[in-house]
C-alpha positions as CSV (number, residue, x, y, z in Angstrom):
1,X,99.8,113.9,110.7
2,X,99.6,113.2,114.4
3,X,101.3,109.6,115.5
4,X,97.8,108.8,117.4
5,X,96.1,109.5,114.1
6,X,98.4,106.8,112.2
7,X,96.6,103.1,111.7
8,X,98.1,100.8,114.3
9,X,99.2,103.8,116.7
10,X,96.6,102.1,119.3
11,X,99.0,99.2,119.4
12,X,102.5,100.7,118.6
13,X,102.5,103.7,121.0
14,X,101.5,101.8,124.1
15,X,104.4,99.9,123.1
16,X,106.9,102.8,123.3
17,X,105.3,103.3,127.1
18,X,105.9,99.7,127.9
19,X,109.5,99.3,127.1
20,X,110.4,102.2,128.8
21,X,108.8,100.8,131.8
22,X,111.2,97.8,131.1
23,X,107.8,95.9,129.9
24,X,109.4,93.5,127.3
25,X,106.9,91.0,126.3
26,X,103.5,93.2,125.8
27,X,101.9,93.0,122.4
28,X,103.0,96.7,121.9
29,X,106.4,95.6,122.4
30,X,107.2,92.4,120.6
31,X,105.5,94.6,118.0
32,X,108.2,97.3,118.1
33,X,110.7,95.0,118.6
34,X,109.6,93.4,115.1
35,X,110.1,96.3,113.2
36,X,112.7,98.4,115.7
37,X,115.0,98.9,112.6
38,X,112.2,99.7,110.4
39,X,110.7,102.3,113.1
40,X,113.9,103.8,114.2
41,X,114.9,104.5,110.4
42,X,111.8,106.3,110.5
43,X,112.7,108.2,113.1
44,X,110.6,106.9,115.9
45,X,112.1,107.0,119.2
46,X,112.2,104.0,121.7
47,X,113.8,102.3,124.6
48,X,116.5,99.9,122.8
49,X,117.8,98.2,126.3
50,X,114.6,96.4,126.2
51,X,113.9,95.1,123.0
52,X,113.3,91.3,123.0
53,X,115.1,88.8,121.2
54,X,112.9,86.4,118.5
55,X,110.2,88.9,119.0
56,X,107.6,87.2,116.2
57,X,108.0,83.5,118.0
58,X,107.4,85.4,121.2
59,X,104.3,86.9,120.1
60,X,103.4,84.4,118.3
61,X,103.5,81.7,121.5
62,X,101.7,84.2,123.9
63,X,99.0,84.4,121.5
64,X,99.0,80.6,121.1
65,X,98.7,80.5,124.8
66,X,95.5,82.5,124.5
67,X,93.7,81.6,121.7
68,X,92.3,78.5,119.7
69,X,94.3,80.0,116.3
70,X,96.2,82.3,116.6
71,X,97.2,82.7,113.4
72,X,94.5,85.5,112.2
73,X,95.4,87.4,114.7
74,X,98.9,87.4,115.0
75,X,98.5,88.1,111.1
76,X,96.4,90.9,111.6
77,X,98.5,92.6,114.5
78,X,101.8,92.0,111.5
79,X,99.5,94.0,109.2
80,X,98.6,96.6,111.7
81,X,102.6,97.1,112.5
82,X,103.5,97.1,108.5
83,X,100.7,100.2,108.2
84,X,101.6,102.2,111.1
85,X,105.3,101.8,109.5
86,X,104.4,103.0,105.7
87,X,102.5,105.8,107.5
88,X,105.5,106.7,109.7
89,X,107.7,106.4,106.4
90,X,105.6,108.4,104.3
91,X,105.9,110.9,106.9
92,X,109.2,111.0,107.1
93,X,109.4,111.5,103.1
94,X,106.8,114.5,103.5
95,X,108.6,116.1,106.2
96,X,112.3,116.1,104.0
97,X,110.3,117.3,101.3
C-alpha cells in the first residue's frame, strides 16, 4: 500500500512537509506530533527538531479560535490520525511478514 492511499494521509503527509519547513503549529503537525512515538515506531520518518510540545491543547486552541465547537472536529481529525496509524502499523506487520 502506498502512504497517499492510507486514510488520513491527506492530513498526515502534509505534516511531514511542514515540519521540515520548521512549520510547527499546522494541523498536519500537531497531528504528528500527537502520535510521533506511535508513527516513528512504525517506521515513518519525520523532522523531530520541530515537534511541538502539548500538541492536543495546541490543536485543540487553534481550532477553538476558528470555530463555534470545536470539539467534532478536533475529534474527527484524532480519529483520522488513529487510522492512518493502524494502517501504517498493519503495514509494518505485512512487510516483516
Amino acid at each position: 500500500m502506498n502512504l497517499n492511499e492510507m486514510p488520513g494521509a491527506d492530513l498526515i503527509l502534509p505534516g511531514i512537509d511542514d515540519l521540515c519547513d520548521g512549520r510547527t503549529y499546522t494541523v498536519g503537525a500537531l497531528l504528528i506530533a500527537i502520535a510521533s512515538i506511535r508513527l516513528s515506531n512504525a517506521g515513518l520518518k519525520f523532522d523531530k527538531d520541530h515537534i511541538a510540545s502539548e500538541p492536543e491543547l495546541t490543536l485543540y486552541a487553534q481550532l477553538e479560535r476558528e470555530r463555534d465547537d470545536p470539539y467534532p472536529h478536533y475529534n474527527a481529525l484524532l480519529n483520522s490520525l488513529n487510522s492512518f496509524c493502524n494502517a501504517l502499523e498493519l503495514l509494518q506487520i505485512q512487510s516483516t511478514v
